[in-house]
BAMAR-929795 format. One line per field, with one value per residue: x, y, z of N, C-alpha, C, O in turn; residue number from 0. Coordinates in steps of 0.05 Angstrom, whole numbers. Example, Ala and Ser with C-alpha at 12.3 -4.5 7.8 and 13.67 -1.06 7.14 Angstrom:
n_east	c(264_257)
n_north	c(-114_-45)
n_up	c(156_142)
ca_east	c(246_273)
ca_north	c(-90_-21)
ca_up	c(156_143)
c_east	c(264_258)
c_north	c(-66_1)
c_up	c(156_157)
o_east	c(285_268)
o_north	c(-66_23)
o_up	c(169_161)
k	c(0_1)
END
This chain:
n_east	c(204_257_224_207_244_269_231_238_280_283_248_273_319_289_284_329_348_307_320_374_360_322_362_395_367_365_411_429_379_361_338_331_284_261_191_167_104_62_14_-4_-15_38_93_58_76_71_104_145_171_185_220_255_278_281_328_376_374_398_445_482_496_458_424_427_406_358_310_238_192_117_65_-1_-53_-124_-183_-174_-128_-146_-135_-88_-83_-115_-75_-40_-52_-59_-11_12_66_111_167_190_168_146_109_101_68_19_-28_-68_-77_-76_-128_-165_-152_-188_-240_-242_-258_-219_-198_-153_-135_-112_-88_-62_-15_53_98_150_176_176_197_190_150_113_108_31_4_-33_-47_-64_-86_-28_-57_-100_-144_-136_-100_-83_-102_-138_-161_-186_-221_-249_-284_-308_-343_-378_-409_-424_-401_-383_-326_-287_-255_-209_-187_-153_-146_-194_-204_-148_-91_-102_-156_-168_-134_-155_-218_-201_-185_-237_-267_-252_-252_-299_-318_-356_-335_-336_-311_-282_-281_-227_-194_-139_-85_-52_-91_-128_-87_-84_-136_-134_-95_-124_-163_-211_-224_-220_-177_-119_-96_-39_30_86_138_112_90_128_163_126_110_166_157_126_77_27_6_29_-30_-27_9_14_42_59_106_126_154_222_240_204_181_158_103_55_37_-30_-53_-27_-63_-107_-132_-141_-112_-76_-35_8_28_44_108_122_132_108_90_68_29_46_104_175_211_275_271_245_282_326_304_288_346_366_328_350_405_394_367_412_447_490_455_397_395_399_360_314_320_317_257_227_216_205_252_235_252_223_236_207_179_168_136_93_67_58_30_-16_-35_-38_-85_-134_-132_-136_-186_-230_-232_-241_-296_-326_-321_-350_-335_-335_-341_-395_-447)
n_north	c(1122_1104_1072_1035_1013_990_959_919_905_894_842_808_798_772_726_708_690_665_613_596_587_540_517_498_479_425_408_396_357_285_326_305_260_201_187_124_99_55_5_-33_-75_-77_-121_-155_-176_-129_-95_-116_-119_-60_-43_-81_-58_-1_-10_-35_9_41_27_10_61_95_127_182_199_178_118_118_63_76_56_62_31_9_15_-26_13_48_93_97_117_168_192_207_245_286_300_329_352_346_323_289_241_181_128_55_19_-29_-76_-70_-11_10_-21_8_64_55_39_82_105_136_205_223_218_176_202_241_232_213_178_132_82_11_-46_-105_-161_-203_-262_-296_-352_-400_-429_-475_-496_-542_-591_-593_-640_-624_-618_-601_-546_-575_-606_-571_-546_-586_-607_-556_-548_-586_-570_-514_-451_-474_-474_-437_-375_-336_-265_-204_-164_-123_-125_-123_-166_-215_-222_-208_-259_-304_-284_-295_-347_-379_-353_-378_-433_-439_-453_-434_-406_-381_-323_-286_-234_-202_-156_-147_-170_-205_-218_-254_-293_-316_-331_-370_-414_-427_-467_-424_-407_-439_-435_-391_-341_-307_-273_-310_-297_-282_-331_-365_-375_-406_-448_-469_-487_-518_-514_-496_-504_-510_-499_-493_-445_-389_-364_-359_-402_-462_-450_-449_-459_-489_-537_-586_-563_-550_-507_-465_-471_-516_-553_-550_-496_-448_-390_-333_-302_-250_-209_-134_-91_-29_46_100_175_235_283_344_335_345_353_347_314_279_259_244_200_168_154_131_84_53_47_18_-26_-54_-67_-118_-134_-128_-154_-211_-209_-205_-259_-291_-273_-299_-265_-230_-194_-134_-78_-12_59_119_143_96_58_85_85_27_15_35_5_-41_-32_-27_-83_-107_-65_-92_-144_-112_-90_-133_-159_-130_-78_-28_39_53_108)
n_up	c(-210_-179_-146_-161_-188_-132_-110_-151_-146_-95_-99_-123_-84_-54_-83_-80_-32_-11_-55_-33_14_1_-19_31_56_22_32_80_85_108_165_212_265_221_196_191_169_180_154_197_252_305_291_246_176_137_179_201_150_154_192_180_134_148_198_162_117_161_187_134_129_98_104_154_198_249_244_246_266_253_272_248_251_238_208_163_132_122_169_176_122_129_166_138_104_142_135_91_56_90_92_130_125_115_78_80_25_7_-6_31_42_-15_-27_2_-13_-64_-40_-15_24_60_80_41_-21_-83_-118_-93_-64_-54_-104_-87_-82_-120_-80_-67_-83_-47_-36_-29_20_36_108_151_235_254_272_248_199_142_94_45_-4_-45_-21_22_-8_-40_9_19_-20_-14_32_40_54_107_118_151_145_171_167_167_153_126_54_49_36_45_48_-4_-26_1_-30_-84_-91_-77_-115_-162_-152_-141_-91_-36_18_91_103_165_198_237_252_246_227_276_311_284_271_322_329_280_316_353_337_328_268_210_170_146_109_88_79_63_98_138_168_163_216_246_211_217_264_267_289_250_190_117_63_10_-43_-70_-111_-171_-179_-151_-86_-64_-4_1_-23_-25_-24_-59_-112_-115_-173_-181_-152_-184_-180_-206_-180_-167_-131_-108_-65_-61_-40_-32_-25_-10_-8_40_11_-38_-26_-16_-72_-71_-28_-41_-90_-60_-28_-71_-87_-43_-28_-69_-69_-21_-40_-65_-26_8_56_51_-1_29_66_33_5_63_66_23_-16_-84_-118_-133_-155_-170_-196_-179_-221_-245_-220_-200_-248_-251_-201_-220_-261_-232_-188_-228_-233_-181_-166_-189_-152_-108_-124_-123_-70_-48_-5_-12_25_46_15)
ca_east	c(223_273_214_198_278_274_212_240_318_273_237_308_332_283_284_359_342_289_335_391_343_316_379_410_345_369_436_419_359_345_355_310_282_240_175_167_82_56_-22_-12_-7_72_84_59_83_88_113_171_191_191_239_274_290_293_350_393_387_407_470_493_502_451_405_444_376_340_290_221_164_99_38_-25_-68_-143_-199_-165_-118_-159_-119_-61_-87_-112_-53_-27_-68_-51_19_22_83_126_187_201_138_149_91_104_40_19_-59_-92_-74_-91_-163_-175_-166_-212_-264_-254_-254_-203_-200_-132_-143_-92_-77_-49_2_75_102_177_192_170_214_189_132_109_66_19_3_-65_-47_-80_-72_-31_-77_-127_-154_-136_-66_-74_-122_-158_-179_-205_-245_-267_-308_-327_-366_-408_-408_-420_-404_-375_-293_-280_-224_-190_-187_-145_-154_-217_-193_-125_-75_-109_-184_-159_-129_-186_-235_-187_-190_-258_-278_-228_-259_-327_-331_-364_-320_-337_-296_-286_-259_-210_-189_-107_-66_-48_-120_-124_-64_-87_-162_-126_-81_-135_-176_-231_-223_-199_-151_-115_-79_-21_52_98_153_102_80_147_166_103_117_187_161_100_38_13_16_15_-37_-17_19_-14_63_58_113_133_173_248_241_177_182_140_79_36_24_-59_-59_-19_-85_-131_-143_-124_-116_-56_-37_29_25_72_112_131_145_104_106_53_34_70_138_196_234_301_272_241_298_337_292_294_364_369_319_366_421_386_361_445_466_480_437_371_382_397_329_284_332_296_238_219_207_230_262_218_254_221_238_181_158_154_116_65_56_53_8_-47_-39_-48_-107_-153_-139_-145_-215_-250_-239_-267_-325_-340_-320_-370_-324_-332_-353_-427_-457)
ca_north	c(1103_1088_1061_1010_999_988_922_900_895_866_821_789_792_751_696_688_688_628_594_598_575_517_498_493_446_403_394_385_329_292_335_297_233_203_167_102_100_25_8_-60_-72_-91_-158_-166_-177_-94_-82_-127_-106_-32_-51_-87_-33_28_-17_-35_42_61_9_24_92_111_156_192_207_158_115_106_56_84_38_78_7_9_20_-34_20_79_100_111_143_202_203_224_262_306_307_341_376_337_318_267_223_155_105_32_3_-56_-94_-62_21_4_-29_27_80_35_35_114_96_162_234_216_203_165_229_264_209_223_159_135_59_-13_-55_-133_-171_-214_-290_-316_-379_-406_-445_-473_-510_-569_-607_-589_-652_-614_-626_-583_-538_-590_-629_-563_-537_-602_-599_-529_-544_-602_-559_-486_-433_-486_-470_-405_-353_-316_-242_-194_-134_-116_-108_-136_-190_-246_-222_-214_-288_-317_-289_-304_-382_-375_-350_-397_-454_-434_-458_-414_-400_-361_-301_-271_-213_-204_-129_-145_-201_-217_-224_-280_-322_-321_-351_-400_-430_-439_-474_-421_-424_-459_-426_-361_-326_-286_-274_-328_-292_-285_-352_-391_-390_-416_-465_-485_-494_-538_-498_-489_-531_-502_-512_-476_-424_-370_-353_-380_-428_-466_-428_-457_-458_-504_-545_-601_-551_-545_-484_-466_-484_-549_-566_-547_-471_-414_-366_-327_-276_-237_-175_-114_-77_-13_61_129_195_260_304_368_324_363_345_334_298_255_247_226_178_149_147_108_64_42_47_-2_-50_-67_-80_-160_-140_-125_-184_-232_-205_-221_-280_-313_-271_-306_-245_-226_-171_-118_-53_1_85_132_135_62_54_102_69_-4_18_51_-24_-54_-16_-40_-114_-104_-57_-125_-167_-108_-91_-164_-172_-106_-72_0_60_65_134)
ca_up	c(-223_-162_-122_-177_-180_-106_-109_-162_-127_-61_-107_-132_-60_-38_-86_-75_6_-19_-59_-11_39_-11_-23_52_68_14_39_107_92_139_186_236_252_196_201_170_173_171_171_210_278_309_285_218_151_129_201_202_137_151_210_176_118_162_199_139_115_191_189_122_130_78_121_174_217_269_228_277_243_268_267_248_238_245_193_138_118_123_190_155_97_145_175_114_92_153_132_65_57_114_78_143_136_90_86_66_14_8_-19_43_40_-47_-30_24_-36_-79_-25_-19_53_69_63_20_-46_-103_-129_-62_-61_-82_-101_-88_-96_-105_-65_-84_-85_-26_-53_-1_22_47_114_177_253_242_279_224_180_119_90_23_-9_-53_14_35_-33_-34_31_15_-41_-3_59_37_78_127_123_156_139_189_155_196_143_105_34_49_13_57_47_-34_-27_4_-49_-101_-89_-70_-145_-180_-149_-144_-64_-19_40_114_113_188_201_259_250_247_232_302_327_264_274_347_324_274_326_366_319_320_244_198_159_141_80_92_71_79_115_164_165_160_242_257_192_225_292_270_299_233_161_90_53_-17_-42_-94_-131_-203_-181_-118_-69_-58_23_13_-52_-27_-24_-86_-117_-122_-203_-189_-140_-192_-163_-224_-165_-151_-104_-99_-56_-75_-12_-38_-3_-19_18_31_-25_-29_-17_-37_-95_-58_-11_-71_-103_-28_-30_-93_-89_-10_-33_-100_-58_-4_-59_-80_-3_9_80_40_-17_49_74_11_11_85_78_10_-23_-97_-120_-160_-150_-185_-186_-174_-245_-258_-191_-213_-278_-236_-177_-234_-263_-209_-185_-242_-233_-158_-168_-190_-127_-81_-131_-116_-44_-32_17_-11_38_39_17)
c_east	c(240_250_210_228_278_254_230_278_301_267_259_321_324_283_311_351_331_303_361_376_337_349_406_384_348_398_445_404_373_354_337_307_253_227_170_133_78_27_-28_-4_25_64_79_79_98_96_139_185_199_213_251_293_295_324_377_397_405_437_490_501_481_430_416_436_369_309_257_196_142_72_14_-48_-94_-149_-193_-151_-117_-145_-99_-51_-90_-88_-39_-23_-64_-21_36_47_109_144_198_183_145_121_95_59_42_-18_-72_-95_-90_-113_-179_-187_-179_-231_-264_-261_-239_-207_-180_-145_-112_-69_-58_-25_27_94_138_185_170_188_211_163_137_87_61_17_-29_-49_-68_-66_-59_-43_-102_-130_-148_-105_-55_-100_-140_-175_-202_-234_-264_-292_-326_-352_-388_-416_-412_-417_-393_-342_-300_-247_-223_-182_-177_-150_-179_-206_-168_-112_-89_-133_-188_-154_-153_-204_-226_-194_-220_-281_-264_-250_-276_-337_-334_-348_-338_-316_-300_-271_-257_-195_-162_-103_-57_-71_-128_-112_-75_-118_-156_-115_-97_-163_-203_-241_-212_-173_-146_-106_-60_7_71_119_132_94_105_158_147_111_136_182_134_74_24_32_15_-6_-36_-11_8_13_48_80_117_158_197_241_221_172_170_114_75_29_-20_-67_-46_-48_-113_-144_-137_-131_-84_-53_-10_29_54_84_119_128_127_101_83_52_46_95_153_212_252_297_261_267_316_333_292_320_376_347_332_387_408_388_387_453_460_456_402_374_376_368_309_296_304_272_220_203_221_224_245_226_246_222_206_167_153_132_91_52_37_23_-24_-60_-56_-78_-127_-153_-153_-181_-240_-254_-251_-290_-340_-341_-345_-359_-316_-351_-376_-429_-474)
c_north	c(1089_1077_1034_993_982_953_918_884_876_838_796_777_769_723_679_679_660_612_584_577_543_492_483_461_426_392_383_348_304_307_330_271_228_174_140_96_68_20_-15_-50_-81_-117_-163_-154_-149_-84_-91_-115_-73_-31_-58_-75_-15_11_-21_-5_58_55_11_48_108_136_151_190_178_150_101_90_65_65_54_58_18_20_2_-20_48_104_113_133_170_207_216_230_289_310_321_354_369_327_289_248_207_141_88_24_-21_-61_-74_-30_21_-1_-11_50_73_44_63_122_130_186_243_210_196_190_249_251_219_194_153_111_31_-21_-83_-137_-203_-244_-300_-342_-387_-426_-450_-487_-525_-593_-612_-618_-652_-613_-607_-570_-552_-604_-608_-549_-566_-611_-571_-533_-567_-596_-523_-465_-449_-483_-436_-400_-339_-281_-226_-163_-138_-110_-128_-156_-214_-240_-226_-243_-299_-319_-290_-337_-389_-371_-376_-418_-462_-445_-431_-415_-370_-343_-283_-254_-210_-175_-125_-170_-216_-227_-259_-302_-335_-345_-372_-421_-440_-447_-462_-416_-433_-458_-397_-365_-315_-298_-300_-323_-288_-296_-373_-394_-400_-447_-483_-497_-504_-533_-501_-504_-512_-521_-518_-461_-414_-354_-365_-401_-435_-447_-458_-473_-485_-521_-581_-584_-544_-513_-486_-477_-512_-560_-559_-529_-455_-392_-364_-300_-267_-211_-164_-97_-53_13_89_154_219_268_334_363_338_350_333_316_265_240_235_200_151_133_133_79_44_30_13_-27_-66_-77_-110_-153_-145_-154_-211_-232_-225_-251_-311_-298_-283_-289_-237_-200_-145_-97_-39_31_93_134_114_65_64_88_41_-2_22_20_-40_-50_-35_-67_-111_-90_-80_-144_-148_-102_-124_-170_-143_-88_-44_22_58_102_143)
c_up	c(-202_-148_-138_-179_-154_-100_-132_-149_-106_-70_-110_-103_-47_-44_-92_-51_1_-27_-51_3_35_-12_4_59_43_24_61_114_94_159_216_235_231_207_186_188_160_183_183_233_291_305_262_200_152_158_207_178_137_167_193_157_129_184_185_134_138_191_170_122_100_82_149_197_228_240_240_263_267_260_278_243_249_215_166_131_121_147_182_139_112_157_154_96_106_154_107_71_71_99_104_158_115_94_68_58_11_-11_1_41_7_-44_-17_-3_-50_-60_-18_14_71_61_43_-1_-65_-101_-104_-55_-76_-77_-105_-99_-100_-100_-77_-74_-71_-38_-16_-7_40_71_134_201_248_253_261_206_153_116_57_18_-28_-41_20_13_-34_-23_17_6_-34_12_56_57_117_145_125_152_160_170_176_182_121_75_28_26_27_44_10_-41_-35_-20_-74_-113_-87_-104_-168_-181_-148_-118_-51_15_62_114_139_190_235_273_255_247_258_309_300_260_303_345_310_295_346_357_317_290_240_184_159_115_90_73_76_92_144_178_177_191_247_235_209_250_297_283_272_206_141_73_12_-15_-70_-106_-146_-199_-150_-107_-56_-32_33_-19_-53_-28_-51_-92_-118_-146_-198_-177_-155_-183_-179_-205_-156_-141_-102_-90_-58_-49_-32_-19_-22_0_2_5_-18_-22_-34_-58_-90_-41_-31_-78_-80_-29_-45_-91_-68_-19_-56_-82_-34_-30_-69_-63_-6_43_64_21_3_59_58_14_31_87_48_-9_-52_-102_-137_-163_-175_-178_-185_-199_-255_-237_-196_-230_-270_-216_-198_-243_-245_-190_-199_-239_-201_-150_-173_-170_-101_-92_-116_-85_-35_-13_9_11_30_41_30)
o_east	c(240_261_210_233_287_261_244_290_304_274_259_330_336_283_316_346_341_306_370_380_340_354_425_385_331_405_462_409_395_376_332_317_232_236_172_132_87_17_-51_7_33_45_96_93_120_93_156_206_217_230_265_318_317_343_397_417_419_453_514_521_489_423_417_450_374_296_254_180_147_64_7_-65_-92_-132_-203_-147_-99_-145_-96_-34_-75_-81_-26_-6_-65_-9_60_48_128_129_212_181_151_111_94_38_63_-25_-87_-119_-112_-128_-203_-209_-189_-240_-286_-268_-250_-218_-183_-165_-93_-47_-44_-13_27_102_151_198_151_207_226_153_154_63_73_24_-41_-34_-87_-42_-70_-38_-117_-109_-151_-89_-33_-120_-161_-197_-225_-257_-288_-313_-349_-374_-410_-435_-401_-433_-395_-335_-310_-226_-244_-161_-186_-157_-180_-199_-167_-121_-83_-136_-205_-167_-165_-209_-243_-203_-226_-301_-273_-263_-281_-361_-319_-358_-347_-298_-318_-247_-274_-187_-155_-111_-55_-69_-133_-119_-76_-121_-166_-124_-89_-183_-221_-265_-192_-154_-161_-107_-68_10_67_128_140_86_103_164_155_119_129_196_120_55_2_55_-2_-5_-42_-13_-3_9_29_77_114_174_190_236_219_158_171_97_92_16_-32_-87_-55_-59_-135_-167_-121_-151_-70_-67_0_29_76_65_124_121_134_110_77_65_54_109_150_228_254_315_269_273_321_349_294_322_397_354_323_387_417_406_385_468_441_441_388_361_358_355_297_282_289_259_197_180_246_204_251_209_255_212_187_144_135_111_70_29_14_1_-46_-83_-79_-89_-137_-175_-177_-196_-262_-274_-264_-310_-360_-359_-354_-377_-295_-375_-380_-420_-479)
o_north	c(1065_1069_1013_969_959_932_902_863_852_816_773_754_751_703_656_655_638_592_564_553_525_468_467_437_408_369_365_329_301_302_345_256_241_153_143_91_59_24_-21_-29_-98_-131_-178_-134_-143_-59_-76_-102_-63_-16_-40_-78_-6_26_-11_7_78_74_14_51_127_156_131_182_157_165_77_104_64_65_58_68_35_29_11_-30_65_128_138_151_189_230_236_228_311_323_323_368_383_315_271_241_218_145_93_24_-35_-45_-58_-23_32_12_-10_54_94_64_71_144_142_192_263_197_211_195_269_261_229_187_166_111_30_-8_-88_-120_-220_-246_-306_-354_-372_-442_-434_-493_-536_-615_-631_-619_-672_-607_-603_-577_-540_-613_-614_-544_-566_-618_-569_-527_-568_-610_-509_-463_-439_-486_-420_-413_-328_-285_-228_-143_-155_-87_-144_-159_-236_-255_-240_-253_-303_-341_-285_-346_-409_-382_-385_-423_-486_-448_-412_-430_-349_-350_-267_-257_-212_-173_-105_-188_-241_-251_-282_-323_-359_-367_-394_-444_-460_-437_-476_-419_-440_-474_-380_-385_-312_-319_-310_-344_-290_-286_-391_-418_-413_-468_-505_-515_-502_-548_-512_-510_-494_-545_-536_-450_-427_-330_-380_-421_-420_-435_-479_-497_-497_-510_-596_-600_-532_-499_-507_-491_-531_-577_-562_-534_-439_-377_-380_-281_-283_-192_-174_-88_-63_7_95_152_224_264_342_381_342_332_309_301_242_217_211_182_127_109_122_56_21_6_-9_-42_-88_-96_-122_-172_-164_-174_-227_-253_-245_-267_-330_-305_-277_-295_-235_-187_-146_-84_-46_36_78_126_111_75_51_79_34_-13_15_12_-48_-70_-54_-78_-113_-100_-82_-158_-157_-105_-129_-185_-143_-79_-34_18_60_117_167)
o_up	c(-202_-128_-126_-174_-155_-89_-121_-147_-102_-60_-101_-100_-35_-29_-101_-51_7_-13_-63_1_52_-9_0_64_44_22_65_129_83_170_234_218_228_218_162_212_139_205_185_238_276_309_251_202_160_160_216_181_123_158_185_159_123_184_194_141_136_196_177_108_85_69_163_216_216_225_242_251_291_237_302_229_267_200_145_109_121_141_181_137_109_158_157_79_94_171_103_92_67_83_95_181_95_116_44_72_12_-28_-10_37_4_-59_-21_-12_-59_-69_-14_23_89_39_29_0_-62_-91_-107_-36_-98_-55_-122_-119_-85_-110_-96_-59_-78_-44_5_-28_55_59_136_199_229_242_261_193_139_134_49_31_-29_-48_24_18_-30_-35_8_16_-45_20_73_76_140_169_110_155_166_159_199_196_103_72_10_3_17_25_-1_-60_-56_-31_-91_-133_-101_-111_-189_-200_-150_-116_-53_32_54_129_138_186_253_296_266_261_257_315_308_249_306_355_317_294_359_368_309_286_253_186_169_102_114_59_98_102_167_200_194_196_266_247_216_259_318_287_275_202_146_69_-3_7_-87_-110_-141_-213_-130_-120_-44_-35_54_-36_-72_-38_-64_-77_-120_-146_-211_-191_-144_-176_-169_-209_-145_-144_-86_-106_-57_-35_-54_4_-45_23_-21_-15_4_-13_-58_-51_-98_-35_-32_-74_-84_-31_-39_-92_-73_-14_-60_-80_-36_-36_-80_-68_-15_49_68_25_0_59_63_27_24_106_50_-17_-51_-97_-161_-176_-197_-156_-189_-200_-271_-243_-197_-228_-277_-218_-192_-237_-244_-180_-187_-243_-198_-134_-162_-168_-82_-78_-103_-76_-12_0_19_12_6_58_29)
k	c(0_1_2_3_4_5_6_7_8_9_10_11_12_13_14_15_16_17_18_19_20_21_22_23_24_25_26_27_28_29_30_31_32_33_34_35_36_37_38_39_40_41_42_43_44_45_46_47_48_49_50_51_52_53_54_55_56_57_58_59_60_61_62_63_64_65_66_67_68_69_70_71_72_73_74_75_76_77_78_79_80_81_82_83_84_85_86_87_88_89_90_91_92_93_94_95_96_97_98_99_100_101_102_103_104_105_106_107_108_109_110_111_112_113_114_115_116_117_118_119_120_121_122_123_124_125_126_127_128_129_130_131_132_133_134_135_136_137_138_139_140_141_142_143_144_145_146_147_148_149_150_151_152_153_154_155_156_157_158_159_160_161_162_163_164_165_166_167_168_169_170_171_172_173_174_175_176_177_178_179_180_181_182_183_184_185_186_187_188_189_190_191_192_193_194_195_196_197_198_199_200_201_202_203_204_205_206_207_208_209_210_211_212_213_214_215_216_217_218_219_220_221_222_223_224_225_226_227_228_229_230_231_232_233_234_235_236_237_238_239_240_241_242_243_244_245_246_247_248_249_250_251_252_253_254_255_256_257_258_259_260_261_262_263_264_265_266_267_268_269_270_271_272_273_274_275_276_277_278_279_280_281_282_283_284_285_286_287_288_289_290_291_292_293_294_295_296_297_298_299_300_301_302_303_304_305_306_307_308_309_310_311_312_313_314_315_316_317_318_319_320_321_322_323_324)
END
């Protein structure tokens, strides 16, 4: 009898000791610095904005901890995903999503899958823009569908991710309009702006915050934009449906984190990313980076991303760009 007294007293002991323990590592978190995981290379689009959110959180005072973005780019996405995939459990690992990490798990590409994913926020939703050199001939996208379709296979794309919000664009407009377009792949947005500007193709896709110094400082023209309406900043440029294109394109930035993420550190999360989304530094952001607002908590997000998924599942069945067996 006292020995069964005796486990069952240890048993109790220990799961105060545990929840003691649980509950000092929540009061602590962060108690380190935290990763901000991004699948582009420095420089693009989801690399500026991870910077530019892990700054604002750093400046406000809403995470205490050093905030370091880590660029895991290679494989379209897939890079990433293993990375964390080897981080289950890490309470001080973030990864910003985007079109290309989403088409990667579509294409099954990683040893990650959906499901391994613990999801925290969306943030807003990014519209592209189709442009090219401004030396280019081509002054909008009806000039260039135009050609296409007497020229097949003649207008090349610049593609910097497999899968991606540009390679999505592309064959967006591309089905709309029923021209056959060169898609090249470039293996990062940098290596793509670098082949537009020097007219080895013809155009690109991307974001337009990532777009618009090049915009202001006349290297490069718009040729459409793929919101549903014109964008403020640029309100002589035509949307794709004003040019006779039913193709649109808004990529989603949002923020998810290992599987096995702790609760507290979840809910941290949730609650720095809310907290971010009210400062005037973050609305100033979307503000010049032409970005609007979509904030959603971890269970909308879920709900959104599953959404999102099935529309998105149709342009890589079509573009072909799943893992061969």
């Amino acid at each position: 009898m006292g020995r069964k007294v005796f486990i069952c007293s240890l048993a109790v002991m220990l799961c105060v000791v545990a929840a003691m323990v649980a509950a000092e590592a929540k009061a602590a978190y962060p108690d380190k610095t935290i990763e901000f995981v991004v699948h582009s290379p420095a420089g693009g689009g989801s690399d500026l904005f991870s910077r530019a959110v892990g700054s604002i959180l750093e400046k406000e005072g809403i995470v205490k901890q050093k905030i370091q973005v880590v660029n895991r780019d290679g494989g379209s996405g897939t890079t990433s995903l293993n990375y964390m995939f080897d981080k289950a459990g890490d309470a001080h690992v973030v990864m910003q999503f985007t079109t290309g990490p989403l088409s990667a798990l579509l294409r099954g590409s990683s040893k990650l899958k959906l499901e391994d994913l613990t999801f925290l926020t969306l943030m807003c939703m990014d519209p592209n823009l189709a442009f090219t050199r401004v030396e280019s001939p081509y002054n909008d996208m009806k000039g260039v569908i135009e050609y296409a379709k007497k020229n097949p296979d003649k207008v090349s794309v610049a593609i910097g991710t497999v899968g991606g919000s540009e390679h999505v664009s592309a064959h967006r407009v591309a089905r709309a309009s029923g021209a056959q377009l060169n898609m090249v792949g470039f293996g990062g947005g940098g290596a793509a702006s670098v082949a537009i500007l020097g007219g080895h193709v013809d155009l690109g896709f991307g974001n337009v915050n990532e777009q618009m110094g090049q915009i202001e400082a006349k290297t490069i023209k718009p040729l459409g934009v793929m919101s549903p309406q014109r964008i403020p900043a640029m309100p002589n440029v035509l949307t794709m449906k004003e040019q006779g294109i039913n193709a649109v394109y808004v990529q989603p930035r949002g923020f998810w984190a290992p599987k096995n993420f702790p609760d507290y550190a979840l809910k941290f999360w949730e609650d720095a990313f809310f907290k971010l989304s009210k400062t005037k530094a973050y609305q100033d952001m979307l503000k010049t980076s032409y970005a609007v607002d979509s904030f959603m908590k971890h269970e909308e997000v879920k709900a959104f991303v599953n959404d999102y998924l099935k529309v998105l599942k149709v342009d890589v069945d079509e573009l072909g760009v799943y893992k061969k067996k």
